[in-house]
PDB file of N, CA, C and O in Angstrom:
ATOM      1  N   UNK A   1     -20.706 -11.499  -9.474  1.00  0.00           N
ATOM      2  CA  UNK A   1     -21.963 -12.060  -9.051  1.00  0.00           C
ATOM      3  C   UNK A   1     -22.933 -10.932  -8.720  1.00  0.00           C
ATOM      4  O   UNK A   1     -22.527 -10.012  -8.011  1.00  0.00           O
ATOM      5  N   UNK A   2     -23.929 -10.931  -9.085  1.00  0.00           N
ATOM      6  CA  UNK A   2     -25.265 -10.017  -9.058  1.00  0.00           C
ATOM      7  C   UNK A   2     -25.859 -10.101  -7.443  1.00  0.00           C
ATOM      8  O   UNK A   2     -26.132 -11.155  -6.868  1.00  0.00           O
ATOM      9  N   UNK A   3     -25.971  -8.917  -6.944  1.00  0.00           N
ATOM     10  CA  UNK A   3     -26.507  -8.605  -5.530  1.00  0.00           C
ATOM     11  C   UNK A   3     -28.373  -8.293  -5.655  1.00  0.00           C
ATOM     12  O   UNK A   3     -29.091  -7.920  -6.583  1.00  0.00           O
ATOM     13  N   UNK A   4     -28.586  -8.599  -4.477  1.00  0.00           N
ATOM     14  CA  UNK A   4     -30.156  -8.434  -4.810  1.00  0.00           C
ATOM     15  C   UNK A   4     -30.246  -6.864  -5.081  1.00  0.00           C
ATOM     16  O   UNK A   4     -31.179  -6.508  -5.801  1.00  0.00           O
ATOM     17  N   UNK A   5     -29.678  -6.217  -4.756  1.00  0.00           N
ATOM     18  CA  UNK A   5     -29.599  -4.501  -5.008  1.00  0.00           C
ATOM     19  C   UNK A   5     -29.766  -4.552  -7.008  1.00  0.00           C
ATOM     20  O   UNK A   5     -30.574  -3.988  -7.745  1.00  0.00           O
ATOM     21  N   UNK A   6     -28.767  -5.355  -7.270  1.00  0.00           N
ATOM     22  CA  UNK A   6     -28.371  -5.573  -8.887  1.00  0.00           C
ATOM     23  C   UNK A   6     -30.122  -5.536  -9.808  1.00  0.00           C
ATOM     24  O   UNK A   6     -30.620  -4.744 -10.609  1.00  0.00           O
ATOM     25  N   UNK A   7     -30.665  -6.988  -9.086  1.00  0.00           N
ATOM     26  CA  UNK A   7     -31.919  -7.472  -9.442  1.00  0.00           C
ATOM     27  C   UNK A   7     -32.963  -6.501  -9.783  1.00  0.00           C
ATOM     28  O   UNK A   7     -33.610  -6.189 -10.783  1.00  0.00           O
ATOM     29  N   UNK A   8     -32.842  -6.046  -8.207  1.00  0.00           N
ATOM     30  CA  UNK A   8     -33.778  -5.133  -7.631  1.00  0.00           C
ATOM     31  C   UNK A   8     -33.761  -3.581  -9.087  1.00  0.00           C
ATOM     32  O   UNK A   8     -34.751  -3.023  -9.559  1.00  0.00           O
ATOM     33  N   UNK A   9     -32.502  -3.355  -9.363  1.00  0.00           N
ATOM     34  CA  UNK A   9     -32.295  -2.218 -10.266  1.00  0.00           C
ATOM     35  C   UNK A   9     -32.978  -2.400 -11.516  1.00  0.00           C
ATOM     36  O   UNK A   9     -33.589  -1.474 -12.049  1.00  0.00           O
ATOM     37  N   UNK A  10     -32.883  -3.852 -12.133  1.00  0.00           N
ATOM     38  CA  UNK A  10     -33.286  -4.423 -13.239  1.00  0.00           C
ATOM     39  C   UNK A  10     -34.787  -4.355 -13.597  1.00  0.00           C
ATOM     40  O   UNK A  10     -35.433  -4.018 -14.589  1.00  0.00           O
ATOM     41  N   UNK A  11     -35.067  -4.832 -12.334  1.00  0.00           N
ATOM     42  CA  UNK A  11     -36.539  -4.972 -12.595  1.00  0.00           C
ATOM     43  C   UNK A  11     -37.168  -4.042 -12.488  1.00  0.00           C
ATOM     44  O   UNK A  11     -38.378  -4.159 -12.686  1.00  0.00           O
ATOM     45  N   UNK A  12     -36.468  -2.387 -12.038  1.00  0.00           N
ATOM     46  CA  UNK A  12     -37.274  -0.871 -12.359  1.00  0.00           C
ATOM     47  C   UNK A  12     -36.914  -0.468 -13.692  1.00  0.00           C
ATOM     48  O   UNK A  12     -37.793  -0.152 -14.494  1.00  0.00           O
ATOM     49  N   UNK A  13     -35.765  -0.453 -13.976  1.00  0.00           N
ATOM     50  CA  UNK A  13     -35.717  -0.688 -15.249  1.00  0.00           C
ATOM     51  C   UNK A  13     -36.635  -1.121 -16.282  1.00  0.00           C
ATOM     52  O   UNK A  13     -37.143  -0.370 -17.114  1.00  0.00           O
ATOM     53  N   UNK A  14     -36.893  -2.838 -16.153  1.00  0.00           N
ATOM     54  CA  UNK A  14     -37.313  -3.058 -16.912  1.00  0.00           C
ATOM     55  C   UNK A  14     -38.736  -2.895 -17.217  1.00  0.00           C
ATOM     56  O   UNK A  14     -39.323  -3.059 -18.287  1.00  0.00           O
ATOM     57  N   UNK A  15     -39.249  -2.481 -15.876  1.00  0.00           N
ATOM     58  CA  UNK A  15     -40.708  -1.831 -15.668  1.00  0.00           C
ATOM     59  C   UNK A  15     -40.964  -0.590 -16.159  1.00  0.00           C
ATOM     60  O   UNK A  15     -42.074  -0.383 -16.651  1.00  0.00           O
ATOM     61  N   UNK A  16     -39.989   0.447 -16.112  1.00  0.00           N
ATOM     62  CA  UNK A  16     -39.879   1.401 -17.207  1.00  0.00           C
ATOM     63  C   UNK A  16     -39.786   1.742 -18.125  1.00  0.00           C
ATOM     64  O   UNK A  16     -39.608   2.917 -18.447  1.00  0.00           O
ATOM     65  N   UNK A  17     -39.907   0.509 -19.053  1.00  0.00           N
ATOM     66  CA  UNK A  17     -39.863   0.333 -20.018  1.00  0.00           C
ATOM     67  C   UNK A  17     -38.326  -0.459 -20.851  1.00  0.00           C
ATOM     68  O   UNK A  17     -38.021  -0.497 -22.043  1.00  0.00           O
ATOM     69  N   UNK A  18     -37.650  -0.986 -19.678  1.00  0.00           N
ATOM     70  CA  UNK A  18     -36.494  -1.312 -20.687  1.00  0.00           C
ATOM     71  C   UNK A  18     -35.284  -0.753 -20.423  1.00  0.00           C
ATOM     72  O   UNK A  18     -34.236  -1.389 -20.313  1.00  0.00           O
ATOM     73  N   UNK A  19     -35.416   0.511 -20.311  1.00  0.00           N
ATOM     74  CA  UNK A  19     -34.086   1.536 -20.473  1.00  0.00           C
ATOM     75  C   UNK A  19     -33.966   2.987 -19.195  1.00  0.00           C
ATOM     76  O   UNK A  19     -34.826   3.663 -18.631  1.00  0.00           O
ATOM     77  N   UNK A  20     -32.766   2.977 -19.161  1.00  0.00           N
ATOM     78  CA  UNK A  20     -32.774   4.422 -18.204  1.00  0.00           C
ATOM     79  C   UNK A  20     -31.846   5.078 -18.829  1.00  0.00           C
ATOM     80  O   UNK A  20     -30.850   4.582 -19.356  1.00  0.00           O
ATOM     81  N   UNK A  21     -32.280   6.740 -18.772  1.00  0.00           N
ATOM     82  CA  UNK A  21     -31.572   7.793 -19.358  1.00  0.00           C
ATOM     83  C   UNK A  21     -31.014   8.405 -18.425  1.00  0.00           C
ATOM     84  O   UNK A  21     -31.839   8.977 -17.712  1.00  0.00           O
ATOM     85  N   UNK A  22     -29.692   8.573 -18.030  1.00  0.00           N
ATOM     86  CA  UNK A  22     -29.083   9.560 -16.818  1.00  0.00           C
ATOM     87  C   UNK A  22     -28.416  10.612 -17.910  1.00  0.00           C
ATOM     88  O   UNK A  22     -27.950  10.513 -19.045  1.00  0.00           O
ATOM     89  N   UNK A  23     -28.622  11.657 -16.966  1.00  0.00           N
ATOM     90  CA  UNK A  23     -28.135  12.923 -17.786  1.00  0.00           C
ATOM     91  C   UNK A  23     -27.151  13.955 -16.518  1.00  0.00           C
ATOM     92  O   UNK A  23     -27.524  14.163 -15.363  1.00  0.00           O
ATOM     93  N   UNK A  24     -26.338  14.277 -16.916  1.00  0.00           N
ATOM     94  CA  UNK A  24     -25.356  15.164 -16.096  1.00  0.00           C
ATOM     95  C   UNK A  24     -24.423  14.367 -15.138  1.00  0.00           C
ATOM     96  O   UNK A  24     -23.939  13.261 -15.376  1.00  0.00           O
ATOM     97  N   UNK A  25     -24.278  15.000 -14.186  1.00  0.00           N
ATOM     98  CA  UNK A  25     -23.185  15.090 -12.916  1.00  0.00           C
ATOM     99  C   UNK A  25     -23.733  13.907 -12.309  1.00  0.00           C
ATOM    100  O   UNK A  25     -24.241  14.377 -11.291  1.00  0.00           O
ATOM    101  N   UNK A  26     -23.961  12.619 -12.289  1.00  0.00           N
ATOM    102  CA  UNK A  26     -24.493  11.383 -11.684  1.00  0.00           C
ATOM    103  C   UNK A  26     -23.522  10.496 -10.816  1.00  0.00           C
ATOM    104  O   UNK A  26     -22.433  11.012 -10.565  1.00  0.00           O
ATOM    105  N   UNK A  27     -23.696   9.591 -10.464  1.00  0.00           N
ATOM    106  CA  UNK A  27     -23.556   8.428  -9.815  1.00  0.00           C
ATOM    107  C   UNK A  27     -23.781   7.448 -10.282  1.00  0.00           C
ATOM    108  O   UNK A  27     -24.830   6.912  -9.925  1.00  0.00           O
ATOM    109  N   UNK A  28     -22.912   6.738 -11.303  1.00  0.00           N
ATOM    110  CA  UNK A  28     -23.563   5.630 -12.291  1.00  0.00           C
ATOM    111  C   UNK A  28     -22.775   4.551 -11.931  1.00  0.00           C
ATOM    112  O   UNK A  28     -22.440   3.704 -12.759  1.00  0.00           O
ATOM    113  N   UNK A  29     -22.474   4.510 -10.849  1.00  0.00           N
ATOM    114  CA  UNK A  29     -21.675   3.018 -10.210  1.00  0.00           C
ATOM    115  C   UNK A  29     -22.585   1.953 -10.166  1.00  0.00           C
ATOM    116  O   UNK A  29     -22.255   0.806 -10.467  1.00  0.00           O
ATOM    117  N   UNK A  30     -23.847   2.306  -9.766  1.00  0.00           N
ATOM    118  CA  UNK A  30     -24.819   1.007  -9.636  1.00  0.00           C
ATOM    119  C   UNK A  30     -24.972   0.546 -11.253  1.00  0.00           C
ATOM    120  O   UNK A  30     -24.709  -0.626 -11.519  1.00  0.00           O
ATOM    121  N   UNK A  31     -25.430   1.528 -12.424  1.00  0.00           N
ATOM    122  CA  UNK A  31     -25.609   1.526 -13.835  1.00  0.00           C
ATOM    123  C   UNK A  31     -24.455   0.489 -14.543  1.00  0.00           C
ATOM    124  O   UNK A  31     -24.741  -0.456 -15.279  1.00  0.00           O
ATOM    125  N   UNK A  32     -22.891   0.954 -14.084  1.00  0.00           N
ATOM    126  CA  UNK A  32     -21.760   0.320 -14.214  1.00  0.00           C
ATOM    127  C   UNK A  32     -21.665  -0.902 -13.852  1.00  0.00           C
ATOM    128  O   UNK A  32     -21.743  -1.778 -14.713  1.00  0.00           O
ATOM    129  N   UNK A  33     -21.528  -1.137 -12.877  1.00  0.00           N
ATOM    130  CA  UNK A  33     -21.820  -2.491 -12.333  1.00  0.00           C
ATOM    131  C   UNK A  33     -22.510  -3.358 -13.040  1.00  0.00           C
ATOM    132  O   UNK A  33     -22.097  -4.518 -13.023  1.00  0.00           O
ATOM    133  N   UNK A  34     -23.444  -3.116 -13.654  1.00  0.00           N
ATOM    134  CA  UNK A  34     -24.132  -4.119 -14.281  1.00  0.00           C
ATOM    135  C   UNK A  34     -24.214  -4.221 -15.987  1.00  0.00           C
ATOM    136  O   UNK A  34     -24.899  -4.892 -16.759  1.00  0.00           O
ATOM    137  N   UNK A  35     -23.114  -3.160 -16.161  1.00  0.00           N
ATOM    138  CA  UNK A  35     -22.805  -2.709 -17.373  1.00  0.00           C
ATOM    139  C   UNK A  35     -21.851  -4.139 -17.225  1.00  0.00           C
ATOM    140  O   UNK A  35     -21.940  -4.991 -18.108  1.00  0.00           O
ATOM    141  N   UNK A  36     -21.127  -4.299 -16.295  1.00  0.00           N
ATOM    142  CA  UNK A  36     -19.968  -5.238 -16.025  1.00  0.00           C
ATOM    143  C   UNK A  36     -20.386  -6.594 -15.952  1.00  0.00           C
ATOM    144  O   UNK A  36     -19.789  -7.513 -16.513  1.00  0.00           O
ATOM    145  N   UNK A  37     -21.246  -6.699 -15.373  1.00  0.00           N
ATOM    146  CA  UNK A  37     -21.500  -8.034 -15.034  1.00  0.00           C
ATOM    147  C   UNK A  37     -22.587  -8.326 -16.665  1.00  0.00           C
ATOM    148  O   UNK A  37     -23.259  -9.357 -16.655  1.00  0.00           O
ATOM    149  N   UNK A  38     -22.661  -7.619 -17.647  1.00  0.00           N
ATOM    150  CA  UNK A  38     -23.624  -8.047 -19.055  1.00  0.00           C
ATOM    151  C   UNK A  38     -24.976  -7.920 -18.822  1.00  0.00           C
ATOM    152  O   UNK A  38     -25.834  -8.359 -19.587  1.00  0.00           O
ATOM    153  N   UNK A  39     -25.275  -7.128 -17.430  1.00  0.00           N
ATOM    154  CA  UNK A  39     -26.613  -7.499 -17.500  1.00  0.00           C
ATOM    155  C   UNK A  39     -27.555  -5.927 -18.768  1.00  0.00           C
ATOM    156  O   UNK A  39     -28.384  -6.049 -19.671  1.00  0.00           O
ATOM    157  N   UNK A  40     -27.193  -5.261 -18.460  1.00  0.00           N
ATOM    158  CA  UNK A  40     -27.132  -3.775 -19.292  1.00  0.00           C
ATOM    159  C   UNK A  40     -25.825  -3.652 -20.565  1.00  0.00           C
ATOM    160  O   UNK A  40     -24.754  -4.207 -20.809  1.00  0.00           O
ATOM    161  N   UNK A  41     -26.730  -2.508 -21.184  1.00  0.00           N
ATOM    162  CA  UNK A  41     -25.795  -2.019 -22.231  1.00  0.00           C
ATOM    163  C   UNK A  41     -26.138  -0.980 -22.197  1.00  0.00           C
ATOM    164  O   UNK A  41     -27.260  -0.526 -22.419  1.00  0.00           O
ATOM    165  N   UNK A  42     -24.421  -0.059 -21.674  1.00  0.00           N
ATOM    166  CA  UNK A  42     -24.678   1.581 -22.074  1.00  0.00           C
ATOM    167  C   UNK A  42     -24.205   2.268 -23.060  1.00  0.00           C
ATOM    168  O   UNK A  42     -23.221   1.802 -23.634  1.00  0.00           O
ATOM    169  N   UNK A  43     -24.773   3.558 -23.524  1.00  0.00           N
ATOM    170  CA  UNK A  43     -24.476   4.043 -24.508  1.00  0.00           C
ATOM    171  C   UNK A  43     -24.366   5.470 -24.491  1.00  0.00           C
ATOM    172  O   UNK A  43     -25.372   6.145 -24.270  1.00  0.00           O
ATOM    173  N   UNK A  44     -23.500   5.885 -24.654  1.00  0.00           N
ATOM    174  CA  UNK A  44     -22.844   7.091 -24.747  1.00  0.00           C
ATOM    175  C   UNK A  44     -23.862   8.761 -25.433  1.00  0.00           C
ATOM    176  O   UNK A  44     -23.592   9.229 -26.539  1.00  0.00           O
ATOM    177  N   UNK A  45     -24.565   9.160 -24.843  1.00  0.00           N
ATOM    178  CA  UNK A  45     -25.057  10.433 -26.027  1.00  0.00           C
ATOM    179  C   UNK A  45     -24.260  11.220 -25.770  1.00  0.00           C
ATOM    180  O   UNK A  45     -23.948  11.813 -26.803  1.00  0.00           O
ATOM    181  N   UNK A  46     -23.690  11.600 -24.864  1.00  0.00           N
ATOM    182  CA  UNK A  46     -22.346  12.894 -24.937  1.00  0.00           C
ATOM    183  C   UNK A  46     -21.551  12.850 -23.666  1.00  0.00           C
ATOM    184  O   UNK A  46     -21.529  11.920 -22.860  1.00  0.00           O
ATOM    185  N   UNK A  47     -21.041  13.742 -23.615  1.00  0.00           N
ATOM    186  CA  UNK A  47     -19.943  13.588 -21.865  1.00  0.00           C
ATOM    187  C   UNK A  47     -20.602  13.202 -21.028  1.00  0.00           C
ATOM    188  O   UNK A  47     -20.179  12.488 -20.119  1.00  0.00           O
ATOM    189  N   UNK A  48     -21.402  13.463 -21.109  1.00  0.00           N
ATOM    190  CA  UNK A  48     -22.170  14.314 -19.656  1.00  0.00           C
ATOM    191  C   UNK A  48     -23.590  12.966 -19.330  1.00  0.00           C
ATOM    192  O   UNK A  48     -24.189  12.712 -18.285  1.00  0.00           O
ATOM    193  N   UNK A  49     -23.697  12.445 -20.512  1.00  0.00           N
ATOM    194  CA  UNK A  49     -25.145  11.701 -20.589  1.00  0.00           C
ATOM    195  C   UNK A  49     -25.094  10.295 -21.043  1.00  0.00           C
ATOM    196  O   UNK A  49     -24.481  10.026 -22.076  1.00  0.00           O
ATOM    197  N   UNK A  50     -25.663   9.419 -20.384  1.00  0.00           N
ATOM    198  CA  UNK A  50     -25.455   7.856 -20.859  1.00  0.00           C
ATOM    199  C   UNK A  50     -26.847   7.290 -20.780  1.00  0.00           C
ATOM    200  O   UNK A  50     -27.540   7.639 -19.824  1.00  0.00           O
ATOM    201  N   UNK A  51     -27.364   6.412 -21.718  1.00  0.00           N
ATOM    202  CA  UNK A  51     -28.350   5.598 -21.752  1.00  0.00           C
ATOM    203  C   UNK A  51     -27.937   3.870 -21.890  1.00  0.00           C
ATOM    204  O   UNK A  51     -27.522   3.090 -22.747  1.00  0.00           O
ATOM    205  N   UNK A  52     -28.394   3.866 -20.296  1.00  0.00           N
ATOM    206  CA  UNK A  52     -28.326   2.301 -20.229  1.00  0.00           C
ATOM    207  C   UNK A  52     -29.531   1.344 -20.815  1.00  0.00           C
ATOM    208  O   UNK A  52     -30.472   2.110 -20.612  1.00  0.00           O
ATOM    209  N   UNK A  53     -30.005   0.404 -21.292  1.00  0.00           N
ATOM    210  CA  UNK A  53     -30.164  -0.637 -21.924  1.00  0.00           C
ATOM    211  C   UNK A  53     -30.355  -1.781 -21.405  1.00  0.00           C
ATOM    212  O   UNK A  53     -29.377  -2.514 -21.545  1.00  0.00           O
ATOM    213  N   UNK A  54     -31.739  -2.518 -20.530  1.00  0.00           N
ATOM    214  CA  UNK A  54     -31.185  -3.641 -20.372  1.00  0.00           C
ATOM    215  C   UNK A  54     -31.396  -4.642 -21.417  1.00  0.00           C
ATOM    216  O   UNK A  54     -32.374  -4.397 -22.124  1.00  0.00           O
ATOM    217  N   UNK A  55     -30.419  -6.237 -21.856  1.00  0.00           N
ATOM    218  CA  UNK A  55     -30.373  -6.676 -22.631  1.00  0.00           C
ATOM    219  C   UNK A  55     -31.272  -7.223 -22.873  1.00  0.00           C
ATOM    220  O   UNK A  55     -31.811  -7.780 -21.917  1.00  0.00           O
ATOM    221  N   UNK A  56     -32.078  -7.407 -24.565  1.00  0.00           N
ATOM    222  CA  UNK A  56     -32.749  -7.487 -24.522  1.00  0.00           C
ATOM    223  C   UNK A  56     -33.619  -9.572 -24.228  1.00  0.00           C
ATOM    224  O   UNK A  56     -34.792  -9.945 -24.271  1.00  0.00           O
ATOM    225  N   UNK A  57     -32.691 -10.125 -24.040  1.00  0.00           N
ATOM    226  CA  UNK A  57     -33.281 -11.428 -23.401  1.00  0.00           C
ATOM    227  C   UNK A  57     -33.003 -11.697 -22.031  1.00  0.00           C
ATOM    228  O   UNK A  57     -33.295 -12.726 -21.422  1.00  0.00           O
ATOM    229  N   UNK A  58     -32.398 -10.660 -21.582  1.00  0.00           N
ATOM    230  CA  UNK A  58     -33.034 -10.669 -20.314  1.00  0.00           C
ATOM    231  C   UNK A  58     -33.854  -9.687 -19.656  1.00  0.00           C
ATOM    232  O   UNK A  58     -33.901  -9.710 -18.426  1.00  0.00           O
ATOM    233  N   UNK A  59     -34.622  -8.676 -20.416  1.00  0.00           N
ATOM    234  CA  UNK A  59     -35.746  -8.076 -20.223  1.00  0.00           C
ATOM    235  C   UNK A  59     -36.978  -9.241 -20.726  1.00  0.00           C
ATOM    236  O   UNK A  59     -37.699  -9.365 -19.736  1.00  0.00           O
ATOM    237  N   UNK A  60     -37.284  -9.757 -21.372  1.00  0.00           N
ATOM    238  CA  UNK A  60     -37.660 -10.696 -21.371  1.00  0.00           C
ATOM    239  C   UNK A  60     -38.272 -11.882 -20.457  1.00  0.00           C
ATOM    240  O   UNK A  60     -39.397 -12.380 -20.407  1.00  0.00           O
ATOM    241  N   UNK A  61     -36.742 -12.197 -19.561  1.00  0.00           N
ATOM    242  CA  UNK A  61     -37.233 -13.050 -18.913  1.00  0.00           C
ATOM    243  C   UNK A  61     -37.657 -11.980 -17.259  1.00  0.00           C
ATOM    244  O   UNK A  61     -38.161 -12.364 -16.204  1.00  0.00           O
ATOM    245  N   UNK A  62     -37.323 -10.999 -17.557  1.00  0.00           N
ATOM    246  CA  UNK A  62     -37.562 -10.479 -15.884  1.00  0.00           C
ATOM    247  C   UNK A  62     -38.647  -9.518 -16.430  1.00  0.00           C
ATOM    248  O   UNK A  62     -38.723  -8.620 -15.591  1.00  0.00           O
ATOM    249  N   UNK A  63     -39.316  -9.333 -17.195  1.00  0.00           N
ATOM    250  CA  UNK A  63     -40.828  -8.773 -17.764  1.00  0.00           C
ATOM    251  C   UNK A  63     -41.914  -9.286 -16.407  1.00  0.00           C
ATOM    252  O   UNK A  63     -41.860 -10.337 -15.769  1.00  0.00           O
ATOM    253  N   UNK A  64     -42.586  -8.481 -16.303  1.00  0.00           N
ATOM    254  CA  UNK A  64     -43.675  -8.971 -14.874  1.00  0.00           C
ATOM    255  C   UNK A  64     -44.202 -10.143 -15.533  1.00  0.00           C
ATOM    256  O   UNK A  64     -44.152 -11.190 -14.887  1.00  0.00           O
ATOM    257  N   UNK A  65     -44.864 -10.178 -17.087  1.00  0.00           N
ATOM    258  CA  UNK A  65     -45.895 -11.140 -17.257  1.00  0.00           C
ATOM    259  C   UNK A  65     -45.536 -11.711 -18.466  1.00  0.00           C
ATOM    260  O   UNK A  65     -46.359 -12.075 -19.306  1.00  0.00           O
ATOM    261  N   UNK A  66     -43.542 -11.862 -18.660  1.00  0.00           N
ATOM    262  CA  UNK A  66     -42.762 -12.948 -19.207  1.00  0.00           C
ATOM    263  C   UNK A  66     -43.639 -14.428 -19.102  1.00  0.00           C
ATOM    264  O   UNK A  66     -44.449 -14.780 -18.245  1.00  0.00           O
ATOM    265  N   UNK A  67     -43.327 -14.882 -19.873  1.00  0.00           N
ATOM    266  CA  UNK A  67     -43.537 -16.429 -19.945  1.00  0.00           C
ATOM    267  C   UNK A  67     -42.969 -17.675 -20.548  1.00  0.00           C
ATOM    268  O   UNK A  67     -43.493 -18.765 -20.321  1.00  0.00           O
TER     269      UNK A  67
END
């Protein structure tokens, strides 16, 4: 089940255009988490670096000026 923390992540995300790029030595438990629960999709560019994804119908519906 999704925490308002979860939401809250989504919707910077998706205000950023969609996607977040973490690169190096991170903390991607919050990223994970929602990798888990389907709300994101991450993707691998090398050891060290992951680009999460949120999906794209539910960027959509959590878009500021969705309709």
């Amino acid at each position: 089940m999704a925490l308002p923390d979860d939401f809250k992540l989504i919707r910077e995300i998706v205000a950023a255009g969609g996607s977040k790029y973490t690169s190096g030595n991170v903390d991607r438990s919050r990223y994970q988490r929602l990798v888990d629960l389907g709300r994101l999709d991450a993707f691998s560019a090398n050891v060290s670096d992951v680009h999460y994804q949120v999906n794209a119908g539910r960027q959509l519906r959590l878009a500021p000026n969705a309709r």
